[in-house]
N, C-alpha and C positions, 0 to 999 in steps of 0.2 A: 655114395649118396647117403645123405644124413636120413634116416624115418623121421616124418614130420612128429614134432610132438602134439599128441591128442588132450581134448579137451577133457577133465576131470571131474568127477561130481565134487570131489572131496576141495575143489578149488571154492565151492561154497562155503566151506568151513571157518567162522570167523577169524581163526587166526590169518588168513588171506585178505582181509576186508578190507585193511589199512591199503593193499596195493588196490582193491578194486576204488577205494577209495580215494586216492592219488590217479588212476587212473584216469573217474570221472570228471574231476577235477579238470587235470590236463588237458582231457580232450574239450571241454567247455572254452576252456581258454584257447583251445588253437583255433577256434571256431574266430577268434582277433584280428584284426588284420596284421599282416606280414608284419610292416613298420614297430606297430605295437609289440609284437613278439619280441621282436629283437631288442627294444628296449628293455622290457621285463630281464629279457635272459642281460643286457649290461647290467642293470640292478643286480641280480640274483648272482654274478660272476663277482662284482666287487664284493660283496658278500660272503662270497667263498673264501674270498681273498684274506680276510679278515679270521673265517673261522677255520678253513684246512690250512693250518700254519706248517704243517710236517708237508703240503703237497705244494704250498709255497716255496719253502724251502729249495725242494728240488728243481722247481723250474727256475728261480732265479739262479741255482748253479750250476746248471745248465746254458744258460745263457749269458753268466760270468766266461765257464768253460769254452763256449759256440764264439762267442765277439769279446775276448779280450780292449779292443781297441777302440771299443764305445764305453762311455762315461759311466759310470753307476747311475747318474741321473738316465741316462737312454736306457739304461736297459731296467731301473724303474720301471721306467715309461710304459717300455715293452713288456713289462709283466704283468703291467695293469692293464694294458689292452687286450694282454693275451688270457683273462680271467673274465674278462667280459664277454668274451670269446667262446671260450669255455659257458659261461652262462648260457649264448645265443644256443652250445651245442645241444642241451637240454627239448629244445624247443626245436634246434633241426630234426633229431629225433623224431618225436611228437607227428611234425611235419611231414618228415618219410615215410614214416610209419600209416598214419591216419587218415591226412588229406586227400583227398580224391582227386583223381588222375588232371582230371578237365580243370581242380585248382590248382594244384602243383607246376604243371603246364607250361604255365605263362610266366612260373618261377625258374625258367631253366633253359639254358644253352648247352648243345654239345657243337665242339669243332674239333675241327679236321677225323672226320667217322670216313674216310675214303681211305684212311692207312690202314683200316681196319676192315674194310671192306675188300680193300687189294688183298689181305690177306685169306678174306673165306673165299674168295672168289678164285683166287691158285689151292683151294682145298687144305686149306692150313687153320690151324686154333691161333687163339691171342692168347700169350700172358701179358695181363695188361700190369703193366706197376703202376702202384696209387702207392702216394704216402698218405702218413698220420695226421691228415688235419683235421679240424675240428669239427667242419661240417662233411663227413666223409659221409652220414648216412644219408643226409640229404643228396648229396650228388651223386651218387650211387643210384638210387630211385631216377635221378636225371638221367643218369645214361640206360636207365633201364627201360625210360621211353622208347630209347632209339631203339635197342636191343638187350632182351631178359642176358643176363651173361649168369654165371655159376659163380659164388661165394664162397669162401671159406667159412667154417662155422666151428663155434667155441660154448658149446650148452652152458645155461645159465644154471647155478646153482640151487637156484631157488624153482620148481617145476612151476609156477604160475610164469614168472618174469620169462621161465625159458619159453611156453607158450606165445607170450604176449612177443619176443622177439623175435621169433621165427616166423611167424604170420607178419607183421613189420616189414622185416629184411624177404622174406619170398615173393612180396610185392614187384620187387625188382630184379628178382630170380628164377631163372627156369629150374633152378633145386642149390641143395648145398651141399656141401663136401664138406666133412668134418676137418679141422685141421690138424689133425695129423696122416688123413687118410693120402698118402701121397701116390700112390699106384693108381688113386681114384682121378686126379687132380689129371695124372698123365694121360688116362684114358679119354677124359676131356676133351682134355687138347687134343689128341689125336681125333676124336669125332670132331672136330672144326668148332669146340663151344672156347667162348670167350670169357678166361677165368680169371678174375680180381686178386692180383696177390701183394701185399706190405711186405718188403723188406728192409724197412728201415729203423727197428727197434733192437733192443740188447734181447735176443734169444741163445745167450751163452756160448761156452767157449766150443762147444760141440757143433762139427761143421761149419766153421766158422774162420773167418779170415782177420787179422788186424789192421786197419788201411786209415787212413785220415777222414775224419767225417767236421766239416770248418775246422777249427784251431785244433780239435784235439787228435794228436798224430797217429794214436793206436786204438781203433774201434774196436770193437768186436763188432762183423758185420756176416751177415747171414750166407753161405753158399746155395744156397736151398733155389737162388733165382736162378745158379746155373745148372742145376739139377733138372729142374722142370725146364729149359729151353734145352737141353742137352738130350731129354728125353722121350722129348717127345716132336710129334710133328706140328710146329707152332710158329709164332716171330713173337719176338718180346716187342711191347708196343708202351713207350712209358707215356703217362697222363698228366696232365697238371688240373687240381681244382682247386679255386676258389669263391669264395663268397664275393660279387658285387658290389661296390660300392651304392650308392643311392637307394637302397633296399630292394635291388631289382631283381637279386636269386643268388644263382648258383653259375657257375659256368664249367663243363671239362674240357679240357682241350685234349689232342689225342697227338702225337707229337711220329712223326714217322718212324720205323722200325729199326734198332737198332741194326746195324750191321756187324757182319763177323762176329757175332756173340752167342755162344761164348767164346771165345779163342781159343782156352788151351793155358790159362794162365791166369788161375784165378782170383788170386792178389791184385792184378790189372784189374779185371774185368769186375770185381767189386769196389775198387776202385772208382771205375764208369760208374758203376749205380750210385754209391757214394756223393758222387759229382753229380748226379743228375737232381738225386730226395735236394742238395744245397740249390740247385735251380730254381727247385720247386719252393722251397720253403724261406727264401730271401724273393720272392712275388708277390708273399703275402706272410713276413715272419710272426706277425700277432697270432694268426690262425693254425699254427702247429702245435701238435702236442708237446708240449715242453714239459708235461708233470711227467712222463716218462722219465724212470731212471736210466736212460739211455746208454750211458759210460757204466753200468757198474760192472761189468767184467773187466779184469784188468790182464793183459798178457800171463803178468805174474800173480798168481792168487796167493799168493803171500804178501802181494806190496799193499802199502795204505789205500783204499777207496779213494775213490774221488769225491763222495758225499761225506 
């Protein structure tokens, strides 16, 4: 379990002021309605678009890489939706973080929470799989309505923002786990808590399997899901989130529990998750992180990158 980080005198210090001052900002503005927000953040994403030319870059080949067999004009398209996206995430943020329960609310659907329930109810933890998408912290507070479940947590560099985050993100958690604390993560699951884990980014060649992730044949893809379902007493339970159309929220879905996983064969069985993040992220392909350098471990680290 992470110690929460404490409030500081020396966060009065002006060289902090600029964040308290972006801070007050934000929260003024979230005070907006929904609709409104989300427009800002398409404004502020084409924007982006325009000035992180190096974070363009990579998601457009990324999704040259992902969809060969869509036009340069589509997958344009798709990375100008997917930057507006990114804008909105700014503001889901904010959202999660700030807005009060009774608003947030009426922003947010969970389904199928009975796979998850079957599972505390036979005395068992969830690893729940969520991928990378955009509004992950928003929906995350959505399911935290239903039930506080346990985080992985990654301290922010900065000690005001790491404050400002951790108070945010505990909104929707009964506590965090650092993320490399993996004995922590198990223990978890064993006490029947329901722990939030991404396995679908390039975390290097260490413990790590090469398996197909869309067109590109050799991922690097994390073993780390079979670790913690291996290890403990749980069911892996993957999720799918997305953002609403009509500006109505957020929605999770909780998808029934894998069976036979791990098996014994872990090439397959990341494989399966492999196949499942492609489910998730052709539901709603604008809304994943695509500025992820996702491909850049290559089997052989001597061959050319793919960026």
């Amino acid at each position: 379990m992470v110690k929460a980080p404490q409030f500081q005198w020396s966060f009065l210090h002006p060289r902090y002021w600029p964040i308290w001052l972006g801070c007050a900002l934000l929260w003024l503005i979230s005070w907006l309605p929904y609709p409104v927000l989300m427009k800002l953040g398409d404004g502020i994403g084409l924007l982006l678009l325009k000035l992180l030319k190096s974070r363009a870059k990579v998601a457009r080949r990324n999704l040259e890489l992902c969809f060969p067999d869509k036009t340069a004009t589509e997958r344009e398209a798709l990375l100008r939706a997917n930057f507006k996206e990114s804008g909105r995430a700014l503001f889901d943020t904010i959202i999660a973080w700030w807005w009060p329960a009774w608003r947030l609310q009426r922003f947010g659907v969970v389904k199928g929470f009975e796979h998850i329930q079957a599972a505390r109810d036979a005395g068992q933890g969830v690893l729940l799989l969520a991928s990378h998408m955009l509004h992950l912290e928003a929906a995350g507070r959505t399911f935290g309505f239903k039930l506080p479940s346990v985080g992985f947590y990654r301290p922010h560099n900065n000690p005001l923002m790491d404050w400002l985050q951790y108070r945010g993100r505990i909104k929707a958690n009964k506590y965090m786990i650092g993320k490399r604390e993996v004995k922590a993560l198990l223990q978890a699951l064993d006490q029947g808590e329901v722990c939030f884990y991404l396995p679908d980014q390039d975390y290097g060649r260490k413990k790590a399997e090469f398996v197909p992730f869309f067109a590109v044949k050799e991922t690097a893809t994390t073993t780390g899901t079979l670790l913690f379902a291996a290890g403990a007493n749980c069911r892996v339970i993957p999720v799918y989130t997305r953002r609403l159309p009509g500006f109505k929220g957020y929605e999770v879905e909780c998808l029934p529990a894998l069976e036979n996983f791990p098996s014994g064969d872990d090439a397959a069985d990341v494989r399966r998750v492999n196949a499942w993040v492609e489910q998730a992220v052709l539901r709603a392909p604008e809304q994943y992180m695509w500025l992820h350098r996702r491909f850049k471990t290559r089997p052989d680290p001597d061959a050319p990158g793919l960026y």
